[in-house]
Every structure is written in structure tokens, then in C-alpha cells.
N, C-alpha and C positions, 0 to 999 in steps of 0.2 A: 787572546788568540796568538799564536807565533807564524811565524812566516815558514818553517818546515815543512816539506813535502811529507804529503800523508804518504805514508808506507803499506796500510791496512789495506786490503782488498777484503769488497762485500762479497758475499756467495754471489751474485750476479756477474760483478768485478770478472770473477775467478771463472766464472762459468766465460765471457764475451772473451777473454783470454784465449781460455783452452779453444774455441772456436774459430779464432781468428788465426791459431798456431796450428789447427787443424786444415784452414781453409791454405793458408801458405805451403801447406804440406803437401797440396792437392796441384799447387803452381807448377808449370812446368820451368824448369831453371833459367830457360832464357826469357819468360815474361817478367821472373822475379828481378834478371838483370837491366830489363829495360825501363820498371818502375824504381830501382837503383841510378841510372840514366838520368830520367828523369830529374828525381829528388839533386841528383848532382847540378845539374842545370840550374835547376833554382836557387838551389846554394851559392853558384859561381854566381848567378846574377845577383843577386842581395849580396855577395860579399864585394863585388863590385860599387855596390853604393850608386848605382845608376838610376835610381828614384830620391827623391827628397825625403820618403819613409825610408829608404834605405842605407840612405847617407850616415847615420850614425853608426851604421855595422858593417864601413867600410873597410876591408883587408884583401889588399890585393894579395898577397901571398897563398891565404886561402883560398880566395878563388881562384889562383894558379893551381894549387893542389887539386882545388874541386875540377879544372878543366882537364888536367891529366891525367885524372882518375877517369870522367868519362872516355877520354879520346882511348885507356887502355881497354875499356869496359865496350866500346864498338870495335874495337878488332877484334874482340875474342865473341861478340854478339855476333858480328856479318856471316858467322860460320853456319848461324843458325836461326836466320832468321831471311823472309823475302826480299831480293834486293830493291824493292823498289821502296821497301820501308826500310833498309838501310840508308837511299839517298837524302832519308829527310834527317832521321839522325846525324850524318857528317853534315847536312846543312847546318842543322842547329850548333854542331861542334865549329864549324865555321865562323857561325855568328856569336858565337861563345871569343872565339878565339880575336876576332874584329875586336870588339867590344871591351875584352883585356887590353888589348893595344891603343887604344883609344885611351881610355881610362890610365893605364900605368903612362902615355903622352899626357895627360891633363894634369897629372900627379907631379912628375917632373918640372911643368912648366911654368 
């Protein structure tokens, strides 16, 4: 066996594809930005190293990157989305932003 990612797609493969680039298709763009949001959050947090599983794929740089991407990705979302599910997104950009400062203090120290 080799360690290579298989390349091959089964006709199922190929079928759960087309279906899931159909269903994205069907997104309206600012929900596609907010599970974009999302995923970035998660990122910052694992690149943070703020778990003990996470500690090994610690980079704060990345997670800087990941927290700048979301903070540009809620100003351009607030235009078009409720504000009152904006506030919880800057929260979390908040606690994002805590969380770096903390961590890039414990780095330093």
C-alpha cells in the first residue's frame, strides 16, 4: 500500500460532488460567508494551540491571518445579515482576538 492520496473518484464520488457544488450553488452568499466565518474561527483556535490536542499545530501567525480574515469577513457580512446575529459574531471575533493576546503573552513569557 502507499501513503498517496487516491485521486480516483467512484461514479457515487462523482455523483455526491456534483450534488454538493449544486447545493452551494443554491447558498445565498452571505450564508456561504458565514460558514467561511466559521471555519476561520476554528482555525484561529487550533492554530492557537489552546487545547492539549492542539498544542502540536500551534502557529500564532496563522492564527493571526485566520483572525484577520474573519474580522474583514464580518464587516463586509454586517451589510447583510440581522444585527442582532451580527453581535454574536463580533463577540466571537472578540474572544478570538482575547485569546491571541493571551496566547502570543504566554509565548513571549
Amino acid at each position: 500500500m502507499t501513503d498517496e492520496p487516491r485521486t480516483d473518484l467512484t461514479a457515487e464520488d462523482a455523483e455526491m460532488v456534483q450534488r454538493l457544488q449544486e447545493e452551494i450553488q443554491r447558498l445565498p452568499v452571505s450564508d456561504h460567508l458565514v460558514y467561511m466565518m466559521q471555519s476561520l474561527s476554528a482555525l484561529a483556535a487550533g492554530r492557537m494551540g489552546l487545547t492539549p490536542e492542539d498544542a502540536e499545530r500551534r502557529d500564532l501567525d496563522q492564527a493571526r491571518l485566520a483572525i484577520d480574515a474573519y474580522r474583514a469577513l464580518v464587516e463586509v457580512v454586517e451589510r447583510a445579515r440581522p444585527a442582532e446575529e451580527m453581535v454574536a459574531h463580533r463577540g466571537v471575533l472578540s474572544q478570538l482576538q482575547l485569546a491571541y493576546v493571551q496566547a502570543s503573552g504566554a509565548e513571549t513569557a
